[in-house]
C-alpha positions in Angstrom: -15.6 -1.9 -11.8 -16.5 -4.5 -14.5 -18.7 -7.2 -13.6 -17.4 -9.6 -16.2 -16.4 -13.1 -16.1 -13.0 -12.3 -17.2 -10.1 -11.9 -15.6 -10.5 -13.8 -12.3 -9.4 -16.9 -12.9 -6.0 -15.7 -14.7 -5.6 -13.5 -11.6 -6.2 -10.5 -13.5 -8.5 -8.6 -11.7 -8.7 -8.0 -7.4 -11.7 -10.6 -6.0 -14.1 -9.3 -4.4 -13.2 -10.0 -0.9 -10.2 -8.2 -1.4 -12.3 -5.1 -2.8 -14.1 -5.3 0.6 -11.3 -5.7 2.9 -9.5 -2.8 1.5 -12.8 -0.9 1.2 -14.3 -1.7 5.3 -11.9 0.8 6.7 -13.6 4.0 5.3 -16.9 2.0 5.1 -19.9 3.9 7.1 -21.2 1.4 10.4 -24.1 0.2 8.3 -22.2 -0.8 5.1 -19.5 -2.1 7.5 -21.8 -4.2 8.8 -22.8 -6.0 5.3 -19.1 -6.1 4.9 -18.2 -8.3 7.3 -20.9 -10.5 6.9 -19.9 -11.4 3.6 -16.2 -11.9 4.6 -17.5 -14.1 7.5 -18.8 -16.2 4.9 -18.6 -15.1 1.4 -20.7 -18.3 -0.1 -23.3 -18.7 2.2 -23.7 -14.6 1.6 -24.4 -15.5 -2.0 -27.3 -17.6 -1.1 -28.9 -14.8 0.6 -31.1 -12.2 -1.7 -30.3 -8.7 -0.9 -33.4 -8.3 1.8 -32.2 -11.2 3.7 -28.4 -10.1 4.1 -29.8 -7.1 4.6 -31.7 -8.7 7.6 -28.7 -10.8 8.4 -26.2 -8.1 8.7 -29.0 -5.6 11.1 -29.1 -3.1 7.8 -31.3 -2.0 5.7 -31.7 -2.9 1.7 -30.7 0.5 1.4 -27.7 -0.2 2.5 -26.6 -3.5 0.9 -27.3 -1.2 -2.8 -25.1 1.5 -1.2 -22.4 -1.4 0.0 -22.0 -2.8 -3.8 -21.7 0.6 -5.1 -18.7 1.5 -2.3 -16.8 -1.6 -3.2 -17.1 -0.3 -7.0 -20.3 -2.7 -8.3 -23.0 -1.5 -9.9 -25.4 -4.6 -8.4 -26.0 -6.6 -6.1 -26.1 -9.1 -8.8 -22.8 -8.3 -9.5 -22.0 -9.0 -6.0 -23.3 -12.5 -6.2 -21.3 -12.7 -9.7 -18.2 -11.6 -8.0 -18.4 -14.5 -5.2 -19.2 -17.4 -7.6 -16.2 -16.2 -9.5 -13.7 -16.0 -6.6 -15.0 -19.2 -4.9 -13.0 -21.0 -7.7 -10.1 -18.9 -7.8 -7.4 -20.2 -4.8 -6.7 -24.4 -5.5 -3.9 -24.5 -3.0 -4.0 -26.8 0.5 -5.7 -24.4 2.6 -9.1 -22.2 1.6 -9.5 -18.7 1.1 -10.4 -18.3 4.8 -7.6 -19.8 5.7 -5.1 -17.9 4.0 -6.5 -14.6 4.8 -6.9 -14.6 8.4 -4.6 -16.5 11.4 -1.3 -18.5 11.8 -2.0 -20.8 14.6 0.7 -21.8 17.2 0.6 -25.3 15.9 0.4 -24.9 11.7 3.5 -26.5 9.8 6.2 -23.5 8.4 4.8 -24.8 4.9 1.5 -23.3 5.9 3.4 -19.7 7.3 5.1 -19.6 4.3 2.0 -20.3 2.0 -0.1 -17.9 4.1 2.9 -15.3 4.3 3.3 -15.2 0.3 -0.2 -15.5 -0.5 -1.1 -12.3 1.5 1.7 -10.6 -0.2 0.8 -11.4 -3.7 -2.2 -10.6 -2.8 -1.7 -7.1 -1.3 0.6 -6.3 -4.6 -2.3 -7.7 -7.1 -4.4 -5.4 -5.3 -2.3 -2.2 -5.4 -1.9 -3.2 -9.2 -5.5 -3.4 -9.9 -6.3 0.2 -8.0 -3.4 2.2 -6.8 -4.5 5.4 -8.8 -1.5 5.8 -11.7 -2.9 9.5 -12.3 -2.0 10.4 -8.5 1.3 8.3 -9.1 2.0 10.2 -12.1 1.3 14.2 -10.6 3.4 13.1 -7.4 6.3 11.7 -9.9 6.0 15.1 -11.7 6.3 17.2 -8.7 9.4 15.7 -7.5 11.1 15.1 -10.9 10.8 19.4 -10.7 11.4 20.0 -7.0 14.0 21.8 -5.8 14.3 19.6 -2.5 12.2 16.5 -1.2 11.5 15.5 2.5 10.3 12.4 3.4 8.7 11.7 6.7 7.9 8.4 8.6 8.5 6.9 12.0 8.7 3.6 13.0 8.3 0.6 9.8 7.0 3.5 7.5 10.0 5.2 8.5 11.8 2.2 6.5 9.7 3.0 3.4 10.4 6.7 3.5 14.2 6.0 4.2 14.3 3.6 1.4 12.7 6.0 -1.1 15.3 8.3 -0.4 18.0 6.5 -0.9 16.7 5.5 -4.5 15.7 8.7 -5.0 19.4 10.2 -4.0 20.8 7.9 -6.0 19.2 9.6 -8.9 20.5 13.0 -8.9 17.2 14.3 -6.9 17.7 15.9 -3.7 16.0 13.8 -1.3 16.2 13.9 2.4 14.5 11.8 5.3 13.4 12.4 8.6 12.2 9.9 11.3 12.8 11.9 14.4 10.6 14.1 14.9 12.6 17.5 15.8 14.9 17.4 12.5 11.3 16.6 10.5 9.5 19.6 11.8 12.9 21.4 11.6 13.2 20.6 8.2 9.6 20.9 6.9 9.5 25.0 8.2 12.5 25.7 6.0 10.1 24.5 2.7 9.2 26.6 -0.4 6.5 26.0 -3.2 9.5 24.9 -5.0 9.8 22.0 -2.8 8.2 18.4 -2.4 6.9 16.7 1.3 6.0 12.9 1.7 4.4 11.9 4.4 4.5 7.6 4.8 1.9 6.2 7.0 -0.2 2.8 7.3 -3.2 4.6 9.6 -2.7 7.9 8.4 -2.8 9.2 12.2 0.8 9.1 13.1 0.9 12.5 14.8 5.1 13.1 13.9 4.5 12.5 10.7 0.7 15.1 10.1 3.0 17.3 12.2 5.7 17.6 9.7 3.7 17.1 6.4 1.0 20.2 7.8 3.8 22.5 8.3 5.2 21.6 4.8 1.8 21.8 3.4 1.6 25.5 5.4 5.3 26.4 3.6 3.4 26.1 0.4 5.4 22.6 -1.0 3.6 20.1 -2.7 2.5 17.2 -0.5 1.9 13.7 -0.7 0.9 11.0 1.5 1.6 7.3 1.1 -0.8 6.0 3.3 -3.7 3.3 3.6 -6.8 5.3 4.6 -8.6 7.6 1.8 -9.6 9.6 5.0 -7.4 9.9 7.2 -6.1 12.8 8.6 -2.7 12.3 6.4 -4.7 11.8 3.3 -7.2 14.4 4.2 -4.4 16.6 3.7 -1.9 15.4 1.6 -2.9 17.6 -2.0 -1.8 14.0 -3.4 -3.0 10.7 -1.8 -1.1 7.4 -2.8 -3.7 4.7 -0.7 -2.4 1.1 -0.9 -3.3 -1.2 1.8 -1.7 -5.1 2.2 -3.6 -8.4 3.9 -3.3 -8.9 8.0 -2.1 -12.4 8.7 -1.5 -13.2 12.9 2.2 -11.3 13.7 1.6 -9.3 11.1 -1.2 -6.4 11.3 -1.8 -3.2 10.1 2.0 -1.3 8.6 3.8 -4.9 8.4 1.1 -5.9 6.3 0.7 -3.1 3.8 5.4 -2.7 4.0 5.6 -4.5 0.5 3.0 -2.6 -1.2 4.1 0.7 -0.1 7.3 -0.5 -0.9 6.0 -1.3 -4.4 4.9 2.1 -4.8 8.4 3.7 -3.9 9.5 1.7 -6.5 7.1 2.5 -9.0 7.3 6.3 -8.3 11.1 6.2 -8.4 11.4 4.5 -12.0 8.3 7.2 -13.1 11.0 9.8 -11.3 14.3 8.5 -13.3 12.0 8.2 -16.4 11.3 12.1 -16.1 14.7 12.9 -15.4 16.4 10.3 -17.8 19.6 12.4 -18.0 20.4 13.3 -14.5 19.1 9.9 -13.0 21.6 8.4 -15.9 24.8 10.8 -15.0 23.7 9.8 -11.7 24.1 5.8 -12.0 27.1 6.0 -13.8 29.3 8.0 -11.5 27.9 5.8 -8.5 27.9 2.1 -10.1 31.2 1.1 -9.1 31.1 2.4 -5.8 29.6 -0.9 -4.3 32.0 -3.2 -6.0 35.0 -0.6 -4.7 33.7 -1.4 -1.7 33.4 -5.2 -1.1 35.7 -7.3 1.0 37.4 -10.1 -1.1 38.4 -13.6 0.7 41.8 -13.1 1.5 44.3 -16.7 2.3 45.3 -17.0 5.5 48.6 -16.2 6.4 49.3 -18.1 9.5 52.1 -21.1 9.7 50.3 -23.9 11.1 51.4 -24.6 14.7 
């Protein structure tokens, strides 16, 4: 990570808070503990030298070198960098704080929406600035070749895996998902190393969805995991790990939060797929285009003679 001055303030490059955040959950207890005292205040944090966070946060010095290093900085000095940068960064009616954490009963709808799209734009800036394009890329390759694809979620990940393969059917590749359970497992035994898995899940822990992806994995097909946990059991493993992780706001935690970035990666890994594939994802699209049109309703006058 590049301790620069550029590229913050165009909203270029992920601040450092947001580094943290989507770092804390695969932090160890001591560097989680420097974590969130710099998230509880990121500015008086930067007024601190490394000893006396250190002593603020119950760690040792040790341990603030080892956090900067987690969250990609080679410094504490970059750390302090990082803040002063992003302390400038948001100019809109509420603070940084405010954005990233609660809705109250009582804000205005102006505020839930601000708070809403901020956390989403953020989330996607984020998965722009580190979702890994090499892992992106070997997971695009193995289902551009596969003979057959199953894609497993349950619940709102469920919605991501169903939605990537519908845009994935509707590209000539042979795509199938499962969110119940029996028909998954069913499914996933009946693999080949010809074959791709996909495994969507915010925590990584859904036990339907490890249940399926392992026995794909034990069929010999390639596996991936859309998930937001580095180690979690899905990503553990998944031989290809797509992490991506979105901003809570209050009403919406954990797989609401992260639903439009792993959306964004569906969608990234479906044009990479159809990019692969140009010719059948092009025969594809033309012999479906008209389909939709073929099928809309048009207003029709009513017939009926006044009474």
């Amino acid at each position: 990570m590049r301790e620069t001055m550029s590229g913050l303030q165009g909203g270029g490059t992920v601040g450092v808070t947001d580094l943290i955040r989507a770092a804390l959950p695969d932090l160890s207890e001591s560097l989680a503990r420097v974590a969130r005292t710099v998230l509880q205040d990121p500015l008086a944090a930067a007024e601190l030298s490394a000893d006396q966070l250190a002593t603020r946060s119950g760690a040792s010095q040790a341990s603030v070198t080892r956090f900067c290093k987690a969250i990609g900085l080679n410094s504490y000095q970059g750390l302090l960098l990082r803040i002063a940068q992003e302390s400038g960064r948001y100019s809109g009616p509420w603070s940084i704080t405010e954005l990233s954490n609660d809705i109250s009963p009582d804000d205005p709808l102006e505020k839930v929406l601000e708070t809403v799209v901020t956390a989403d734009l953020r989330s996607l800036e984020q998965a722009r600035e580190l979702l890994d394009l090499a892992a992106v890329e070997r997971a695009a390759q193995a289902i551009a070749k596969a003979r057959r694809v199953d894609l497993y979620g349950v619940g709102g990940s469920g919605a991501v895996a169903n939605e990537l393969e519908m845009r994935l059917f509707g590209i000539g590749v042979a795509a199938r998902g499962w969110m119940e359970v029996h028909g998954a497992v069913t499914s996933a035994s009946l693999l080949t190393t010809k074959d791709v898995a996909v495994g969507v899940s915010d925590s990584g822990a859904t036990a339907e969805t490890y249940e399926a992806l392992q026995l794909a994995h034990d069929r010999g097909a390639t596996t991936i995991a859309i998930t937001r946990r580095t180690t979690s059991p899905l990503a553990v493993l998944a031989d290809i790990q797509l992490t991506v992780s979105g901003f809570d706001t209050r009403f919406r935690a954990g797989s609401f939060a992260s639903r439009h970035v792993q959306l964004l990666v569906a969608d990234v890994l479906y044009v990479r797929v159809a990019q692969l594939g140009f010719d059948r994802a092009s025969a594809a699209i033309a012999l479906t285009s008209h389909l939709a049109a073929s099928h809309s309703v048009s207003r029709k006058r009513s017939t009926r003679t006044p009474g």
